[in-house]
C-alpha positions in Angstrom: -1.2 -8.5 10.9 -4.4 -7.3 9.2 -7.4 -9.2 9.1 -10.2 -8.3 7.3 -12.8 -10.5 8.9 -12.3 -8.2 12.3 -11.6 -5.3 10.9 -14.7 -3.8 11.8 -18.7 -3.5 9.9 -18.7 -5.2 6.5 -17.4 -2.4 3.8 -19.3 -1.5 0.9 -17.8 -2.8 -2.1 -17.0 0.8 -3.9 -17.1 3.9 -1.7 -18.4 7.1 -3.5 -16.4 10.5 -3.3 -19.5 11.7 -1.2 -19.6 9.3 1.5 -15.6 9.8 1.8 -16.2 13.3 1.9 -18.7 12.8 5.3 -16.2 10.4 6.6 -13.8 12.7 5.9 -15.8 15.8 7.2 -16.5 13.9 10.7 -13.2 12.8 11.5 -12.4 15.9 11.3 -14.9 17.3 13.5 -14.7 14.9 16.0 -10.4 14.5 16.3 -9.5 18.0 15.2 -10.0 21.0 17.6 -9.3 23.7 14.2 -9.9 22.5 10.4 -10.2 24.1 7.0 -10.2 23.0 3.7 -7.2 24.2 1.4 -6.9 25.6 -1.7 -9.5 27.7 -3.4 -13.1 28.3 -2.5 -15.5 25.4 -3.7 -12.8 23.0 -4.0 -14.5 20.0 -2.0 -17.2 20.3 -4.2 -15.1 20.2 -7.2 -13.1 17.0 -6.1 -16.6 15.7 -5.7 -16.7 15.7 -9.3 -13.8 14.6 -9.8 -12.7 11.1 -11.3 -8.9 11.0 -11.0 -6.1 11.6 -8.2 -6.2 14.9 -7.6 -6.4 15.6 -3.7 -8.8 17.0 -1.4 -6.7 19.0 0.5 -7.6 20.2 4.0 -5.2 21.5 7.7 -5.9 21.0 11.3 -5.0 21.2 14.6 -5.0 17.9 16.6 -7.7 18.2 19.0 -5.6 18.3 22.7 -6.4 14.8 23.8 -4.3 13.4 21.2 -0.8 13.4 21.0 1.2 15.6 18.5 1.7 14.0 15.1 -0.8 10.9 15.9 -2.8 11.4 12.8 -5.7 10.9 14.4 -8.2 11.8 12.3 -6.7 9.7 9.6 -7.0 6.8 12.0 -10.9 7.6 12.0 -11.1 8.1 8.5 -9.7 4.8 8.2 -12.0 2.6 10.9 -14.5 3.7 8.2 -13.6 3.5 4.8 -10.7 0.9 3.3 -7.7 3.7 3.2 -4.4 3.0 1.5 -1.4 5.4 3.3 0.3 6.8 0.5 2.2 9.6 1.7 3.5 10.6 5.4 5.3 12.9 7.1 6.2 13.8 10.5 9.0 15.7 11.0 8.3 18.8 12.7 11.4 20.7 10.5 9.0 19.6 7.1 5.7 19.5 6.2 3.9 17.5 8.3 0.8 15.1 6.3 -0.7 11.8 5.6 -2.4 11.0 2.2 -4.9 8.9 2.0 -6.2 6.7 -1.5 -9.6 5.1 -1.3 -10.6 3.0 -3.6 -14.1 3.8 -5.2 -15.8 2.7 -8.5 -14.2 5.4 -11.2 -10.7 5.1 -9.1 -8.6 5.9 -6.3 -10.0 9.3 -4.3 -7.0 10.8 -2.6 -7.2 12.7 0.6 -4.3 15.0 2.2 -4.7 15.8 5.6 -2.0 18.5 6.7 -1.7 19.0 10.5 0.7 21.7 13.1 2.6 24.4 10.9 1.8 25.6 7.1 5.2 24.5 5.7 6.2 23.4 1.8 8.6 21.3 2.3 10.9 23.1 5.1 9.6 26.8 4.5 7.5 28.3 7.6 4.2 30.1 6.0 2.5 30.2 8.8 3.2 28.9 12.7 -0.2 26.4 13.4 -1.1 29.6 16.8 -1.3 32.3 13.7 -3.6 30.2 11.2 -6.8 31.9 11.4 -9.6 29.8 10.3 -13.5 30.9 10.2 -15.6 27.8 12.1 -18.5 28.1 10.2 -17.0 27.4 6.8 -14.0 25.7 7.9 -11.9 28.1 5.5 -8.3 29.6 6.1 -8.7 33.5 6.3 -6.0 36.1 6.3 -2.4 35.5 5.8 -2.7 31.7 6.2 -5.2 31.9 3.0 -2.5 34.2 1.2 -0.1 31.9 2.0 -2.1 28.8 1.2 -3.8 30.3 -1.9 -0.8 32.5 -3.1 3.0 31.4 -1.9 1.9 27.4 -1.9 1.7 27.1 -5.8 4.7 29.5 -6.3 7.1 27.4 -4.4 5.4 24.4 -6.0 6.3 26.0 -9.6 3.6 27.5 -10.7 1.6 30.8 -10.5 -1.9 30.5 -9.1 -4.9 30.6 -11.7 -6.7 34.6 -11.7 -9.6 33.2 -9.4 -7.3 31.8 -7.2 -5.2 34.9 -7.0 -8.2 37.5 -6.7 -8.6 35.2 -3.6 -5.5 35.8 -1.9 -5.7 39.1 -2.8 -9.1 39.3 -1.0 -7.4 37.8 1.7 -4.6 40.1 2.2 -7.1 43.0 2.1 -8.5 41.3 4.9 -5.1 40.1 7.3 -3.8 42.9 10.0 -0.8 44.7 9.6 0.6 42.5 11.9 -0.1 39.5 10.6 1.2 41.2 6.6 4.7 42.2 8.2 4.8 38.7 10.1 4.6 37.2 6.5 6.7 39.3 4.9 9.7 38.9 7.3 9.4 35.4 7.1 9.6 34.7 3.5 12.3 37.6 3.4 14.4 35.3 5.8 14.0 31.9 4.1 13.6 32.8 0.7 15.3 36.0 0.0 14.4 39.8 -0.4 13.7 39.4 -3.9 11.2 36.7 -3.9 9.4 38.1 -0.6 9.3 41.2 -2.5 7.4 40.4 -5.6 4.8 37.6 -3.4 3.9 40.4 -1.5 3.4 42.5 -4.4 1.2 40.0 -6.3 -0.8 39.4 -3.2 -1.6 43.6 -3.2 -2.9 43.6 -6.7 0.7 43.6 -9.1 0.8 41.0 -11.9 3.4 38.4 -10.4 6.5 37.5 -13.0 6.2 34.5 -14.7 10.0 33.9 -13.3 9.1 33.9 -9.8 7.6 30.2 -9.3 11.5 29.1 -11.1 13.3 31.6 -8.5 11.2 30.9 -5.3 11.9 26.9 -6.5 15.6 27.5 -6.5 15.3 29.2 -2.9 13.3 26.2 -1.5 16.0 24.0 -3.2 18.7 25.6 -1.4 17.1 25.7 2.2 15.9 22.5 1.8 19.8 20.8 1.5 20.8 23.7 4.2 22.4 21.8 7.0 19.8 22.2 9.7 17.3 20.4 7.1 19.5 18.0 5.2 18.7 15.4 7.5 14.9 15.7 7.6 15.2 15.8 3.3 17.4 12.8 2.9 14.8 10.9 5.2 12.0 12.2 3.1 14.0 11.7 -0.4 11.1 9.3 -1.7 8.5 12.0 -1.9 10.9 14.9 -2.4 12.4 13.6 -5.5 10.3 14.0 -8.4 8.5 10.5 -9.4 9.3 10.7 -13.1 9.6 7.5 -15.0 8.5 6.0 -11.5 5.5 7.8 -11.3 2.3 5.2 -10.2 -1.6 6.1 -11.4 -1.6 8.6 -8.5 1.2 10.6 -9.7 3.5 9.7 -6.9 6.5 7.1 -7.1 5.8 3.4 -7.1 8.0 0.1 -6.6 7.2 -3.2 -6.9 5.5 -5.2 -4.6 5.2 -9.0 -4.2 2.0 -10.6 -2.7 2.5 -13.9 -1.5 -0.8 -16.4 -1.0 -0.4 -19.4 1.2 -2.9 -21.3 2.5 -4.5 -25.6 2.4 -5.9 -26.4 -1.0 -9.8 -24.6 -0.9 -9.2 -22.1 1.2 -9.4 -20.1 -1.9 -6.2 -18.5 -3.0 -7.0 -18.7 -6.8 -10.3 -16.5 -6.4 -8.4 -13.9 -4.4 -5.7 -14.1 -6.7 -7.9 -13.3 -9.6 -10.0 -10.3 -7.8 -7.1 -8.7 -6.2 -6.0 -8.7 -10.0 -9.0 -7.5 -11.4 -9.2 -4.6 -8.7 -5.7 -3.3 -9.0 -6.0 -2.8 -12.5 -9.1 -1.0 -12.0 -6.7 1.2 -9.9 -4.2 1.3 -12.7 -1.5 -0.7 -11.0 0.2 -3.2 -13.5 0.7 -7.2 -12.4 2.3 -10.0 -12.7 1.7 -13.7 -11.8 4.2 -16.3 -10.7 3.9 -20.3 -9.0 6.0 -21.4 -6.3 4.2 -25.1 -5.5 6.3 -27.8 -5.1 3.8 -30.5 -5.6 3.4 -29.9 -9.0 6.9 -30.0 -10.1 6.8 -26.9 -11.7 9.8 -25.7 -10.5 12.6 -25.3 -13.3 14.3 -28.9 -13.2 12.5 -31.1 -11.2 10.1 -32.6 -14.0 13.8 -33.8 -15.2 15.4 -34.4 -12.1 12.7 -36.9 -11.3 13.0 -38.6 -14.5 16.6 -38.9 -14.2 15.3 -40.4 -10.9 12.9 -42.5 -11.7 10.1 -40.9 -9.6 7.0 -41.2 -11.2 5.1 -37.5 -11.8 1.6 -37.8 -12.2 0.1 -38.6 -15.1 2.3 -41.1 -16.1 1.8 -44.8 -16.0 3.4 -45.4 -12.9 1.6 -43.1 -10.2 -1.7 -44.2 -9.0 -4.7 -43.3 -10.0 -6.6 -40.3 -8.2 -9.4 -41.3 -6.0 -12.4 -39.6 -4.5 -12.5 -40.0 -0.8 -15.6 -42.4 -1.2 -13.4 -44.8 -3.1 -14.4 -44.1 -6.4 -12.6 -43.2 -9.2 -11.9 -39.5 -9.5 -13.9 -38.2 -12.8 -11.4 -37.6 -15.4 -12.0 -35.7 -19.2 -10.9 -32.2 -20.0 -13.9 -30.7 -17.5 -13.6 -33.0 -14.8 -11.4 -31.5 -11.3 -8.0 -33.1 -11.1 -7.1 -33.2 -7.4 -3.8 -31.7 -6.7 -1.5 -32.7 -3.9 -0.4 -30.0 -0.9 2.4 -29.8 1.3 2.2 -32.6 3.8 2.2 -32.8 7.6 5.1 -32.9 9.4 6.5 -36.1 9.3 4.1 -37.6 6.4 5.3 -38.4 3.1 3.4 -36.2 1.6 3.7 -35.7 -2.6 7.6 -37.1 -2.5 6.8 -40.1 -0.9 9.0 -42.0 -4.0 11.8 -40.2 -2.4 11.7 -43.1 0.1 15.4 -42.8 0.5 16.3 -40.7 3.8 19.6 -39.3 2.0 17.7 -38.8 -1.3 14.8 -36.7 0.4 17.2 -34.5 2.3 19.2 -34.1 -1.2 16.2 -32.9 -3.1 15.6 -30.4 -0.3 18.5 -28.6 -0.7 17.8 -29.1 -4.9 14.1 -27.1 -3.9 15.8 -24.6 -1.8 18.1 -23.7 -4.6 15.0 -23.8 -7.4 13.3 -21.5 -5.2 16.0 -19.3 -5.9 16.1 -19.6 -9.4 12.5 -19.0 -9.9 12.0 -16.2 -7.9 15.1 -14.5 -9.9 13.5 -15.6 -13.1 10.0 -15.3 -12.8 9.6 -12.6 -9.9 12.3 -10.3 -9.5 12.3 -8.8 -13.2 8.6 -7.8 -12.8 9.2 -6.4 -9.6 11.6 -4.5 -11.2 9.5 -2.8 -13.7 7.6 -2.2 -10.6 4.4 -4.7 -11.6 2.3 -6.0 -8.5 3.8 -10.0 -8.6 1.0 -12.2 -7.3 2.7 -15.7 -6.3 0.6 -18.6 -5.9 2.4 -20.4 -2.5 5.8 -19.2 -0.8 9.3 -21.0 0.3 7.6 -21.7 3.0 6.3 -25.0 1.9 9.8 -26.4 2.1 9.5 -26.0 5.6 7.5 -29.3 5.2 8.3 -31.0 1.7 10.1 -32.7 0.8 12.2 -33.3 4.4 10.7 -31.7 7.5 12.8 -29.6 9.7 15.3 -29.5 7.2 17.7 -26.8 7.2 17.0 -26.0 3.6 13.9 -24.2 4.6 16.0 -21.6 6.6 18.3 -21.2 3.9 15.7 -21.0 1.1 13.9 -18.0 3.0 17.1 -16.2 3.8 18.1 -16.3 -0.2 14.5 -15.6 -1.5 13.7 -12.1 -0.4 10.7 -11.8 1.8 7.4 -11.2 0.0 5.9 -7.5 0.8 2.6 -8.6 1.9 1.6 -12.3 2.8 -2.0 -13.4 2.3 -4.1 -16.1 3.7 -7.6 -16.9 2.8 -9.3 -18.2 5.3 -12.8 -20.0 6.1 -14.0 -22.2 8.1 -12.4 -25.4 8.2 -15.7 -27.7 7.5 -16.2 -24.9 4.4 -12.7 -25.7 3.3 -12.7 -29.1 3.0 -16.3 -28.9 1.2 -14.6 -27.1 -1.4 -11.8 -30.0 -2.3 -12.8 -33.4 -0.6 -9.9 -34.4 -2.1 -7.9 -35.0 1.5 -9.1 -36.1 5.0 -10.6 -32.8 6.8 -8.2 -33.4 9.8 -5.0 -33.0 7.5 -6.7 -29.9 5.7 -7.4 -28.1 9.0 -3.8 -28.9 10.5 -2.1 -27.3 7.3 -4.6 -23.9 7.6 -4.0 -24.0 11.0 0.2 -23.9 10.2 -0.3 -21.0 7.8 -2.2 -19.3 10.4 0.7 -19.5 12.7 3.6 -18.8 10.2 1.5 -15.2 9.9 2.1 -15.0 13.4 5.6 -14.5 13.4 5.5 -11.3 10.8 8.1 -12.7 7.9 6.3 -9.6 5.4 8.4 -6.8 4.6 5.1 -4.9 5.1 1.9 -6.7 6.2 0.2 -9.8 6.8 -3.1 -9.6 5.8 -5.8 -12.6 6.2 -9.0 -12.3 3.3 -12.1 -13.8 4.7 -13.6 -16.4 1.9 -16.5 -17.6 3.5 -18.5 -15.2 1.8 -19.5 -13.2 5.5 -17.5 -10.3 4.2 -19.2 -8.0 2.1 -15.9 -6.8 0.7 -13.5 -8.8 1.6 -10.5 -7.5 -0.5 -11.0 -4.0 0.6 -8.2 -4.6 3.0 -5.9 -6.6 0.9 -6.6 -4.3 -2.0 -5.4 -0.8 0.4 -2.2 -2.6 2.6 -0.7 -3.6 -1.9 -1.0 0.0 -2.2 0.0 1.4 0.4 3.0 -1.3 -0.4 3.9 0.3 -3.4 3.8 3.7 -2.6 6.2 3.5 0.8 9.9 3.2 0.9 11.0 -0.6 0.9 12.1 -1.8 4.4 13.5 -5.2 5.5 11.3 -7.9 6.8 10.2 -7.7 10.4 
């Protein structure tokens, strides 16, 4: 469960590219024992100017106090800036990385931190002992960089821009003749005479065929469905397979992801309802928004099965009017605050008290648990579907106490309705709570929170379980909600916990 009011120092609302570059830059420092930046010279300073997805790229060896494939300068990077996980790989038979995506001001920054071998995909470039790298710029040199700078963008179809290739070509100038047969022999072996041929003779100074990025393709195709890798693919099918239609504002695949709030009335679910709206459309992730209160009887049917009934809704002539806890009326008009009934404590009434009838109360839970169904098939799984960010307003989870505690609807209802990806509570302060909607004793307000802070306990998210500070201590406190929906939507969907 992630909770953002101890998730360390207050976060600045939008990181800059330059501040994610020194986090970025001292993680490494500190958890890696060899680093370098990838791709061509100058190209942290060009991401710097950068206002889209495109990755800062960098390798490193894990420093040897951590274990192999702990990611641990991504883990430092993160204690620092709000990180969504985008991307990983461990499988020593692949590449081996972790993308990053920070949220700043103009967008989502993307980091790629590669770690152990050199690979694309399953091809060997370089074994991580042979990577030369010079510590004072903290760039590849030799036939890492010509494999890096040259065979990297060939096997990832295309040929490498003229600066970039006078590069490699600097760089294979520079490599032994041990470390130039070493390279040779092993593109030879995994991707064929032919292709090994002409990469070597683009990296001495030949113009390269505009064939070869289609042929060494084919070649990395074939090795990477070879038995020995098939397995490793199929596990990494998500990011092998091109994103296409599927493709999310960072260029990789998406899927939709639904956010569940729960929480008492004022702990402030509508406000992080509307800014976790606001920011993921700054990130260019598409939403949706859907209800699942009981107490309203917005749920398809119930406004007509209480009629049929004979329970009175409010609003109508029957139902009492709405009184401020001092005994006065409530103010009514078109501006005045309408209170709005909540799940009750177990074993209270609560807003189906005219179900006074034992039998009639257990009946309408099982009518609820089958609502719940309907709407989340009608209002939440097409969206999801078109792979939209659905923000639900309350859960099944308020069966578990409406309109019959303990029934066994409840369990039904959340075996049918598919987990929600991430659950959110807002949380403050229960005195702050109540402040904010007087409407019901304190005590009641405080036991409800104090339910919904236990239901996160047990995990029910397919992904996370994420509480957002609304006291107004945090300085940003979406930042964590905001990184754990996309991290959501870019990770392969798993059953709940």
């Amino acid at each position: 469960m992630t909770d953002s009011r101890l998730s360390g120092p207050s976060l600045p609302a939008a990181p800059d590219r330059t501040g994610i570059l020194a986090a970025v830059t001292a993680a490494m420092d500190h958890c890696a024992s060899r680093w370098a930046w990838q791709g061509p010279a100058g190209a942290a300073e060009r991401w710097l100017l950068e206002n889209g997805p495109k990755d800062l790229d960098l390798w490193y060896t894990p420093a040897e106090s951590a274990a192999p494939g702990s990611g641990t300068p991504a883990r430092a990077i993160a204690a620092v800036l709000p990180c969504a996980v985008v991307a990983e790989a461990h499988d020593p038979r692949r590449l081996r990385h972790v993308s990053l995506a920070v949220e700043t001001a103009e967008g989502p920054a993307v980091v790629d931190l590669t770690y152990g071998d050199l690979r694309v995909g399953p091809v060997l470039l370089a074994p991580a002992d042979e990577i030369g790298v010079d510590p004072v710029t903290h760039r590849l040199t030799g036939a890492a960089a010509v494999a890096d700078l040259l065979v990297r963008p060939v096997l990832r179809g295309r040929l490498p821009d003229p600066p970039r290739l006078a590069e490699a070509r600097a760089a294979w100038a520079g490599a032994t003749p041990q470390a130039r047969v070493a390279l040779y022999d092993r593109l030879a072996a995994q991707l064929g005479t032919r292709v090994a041929v002409e990469l070597i003779a683009a990296a001495g100074g030949a113009s390269p065929d505009t064939g070869l990025p289609g042929r060494a393709r084919m070649r990395l195709a074939a090795l990477s469905l070879a038995a020995r890798n098939a397995a490793a693919t199929w596990r990494q099918r998500h990011a092998v397979l091109p994103a296409g239609p599927w493709a999310g504002p960072l260029g990789l695949r998406t899927r939709g992801v639904v956010v569940a709030l729960v929480g008492t009335d004022g702990s402030g679910k509508s406000t992080v309802a509307d800014g976790l709206r606001e920011r993921l459309h700054r990130y260019g992730l598409p939403t949706a928004a859907a209800y699942f209160g009981m107490a309203r009887g917005n749920l398809p049917g119930v406004g007509l099965a209480r009629r049929l009934l004979g329970v009175p809704t409010a609003g109508s002539g029957s139902a009492p009017a709405a009184t401020h806890p001092s005994g006065a009326a409530a103010p009514a008009g078109p501006g005045a605050a309408r209170p709005v009934p909540s799940p009750p404590a177990r074993g209270s009434p609560g807003a189906d008290a005219p179900l006074g009838n034992p039998r009639l109360r257990r009946a309408a839970a099982w009518f609820y648990a089958a609502e719940y169904v309907w709407r989340y098939l009608r209002t939440v799984a097409p969206p999801k579907a078109r792979r939209r960010v659905v923000i639900v307003d309350r859960w099944v989870y308020d069966l578990r106490e409406s309109p019959w505690p303990g029934s066994p609807a409840a369990r039904v209802a959340e075996r049918l309705v598919p987990a929600p990806d991430i659950l959110v509570l807002p949380d403050a302060p229960d005195e702050l709570i109540h402040r904010r909607k007087p409407e019901r004793p304190q005590a009641e307000q405080a036991a409800q929170q104090d339910r919904f802070r236990r239901l996160l306990t047990e995990h029910p998210a397919r992904h996370a379980e994420v509480v957002v500070d609304t006291s107004g201590a945090t300085a940003d406190n979406l930042a964590p909600l905001v990184a754990a929906v996309v991290t959501a939507a870019h990770r392969p969907r798993r059953s709940a916990r």
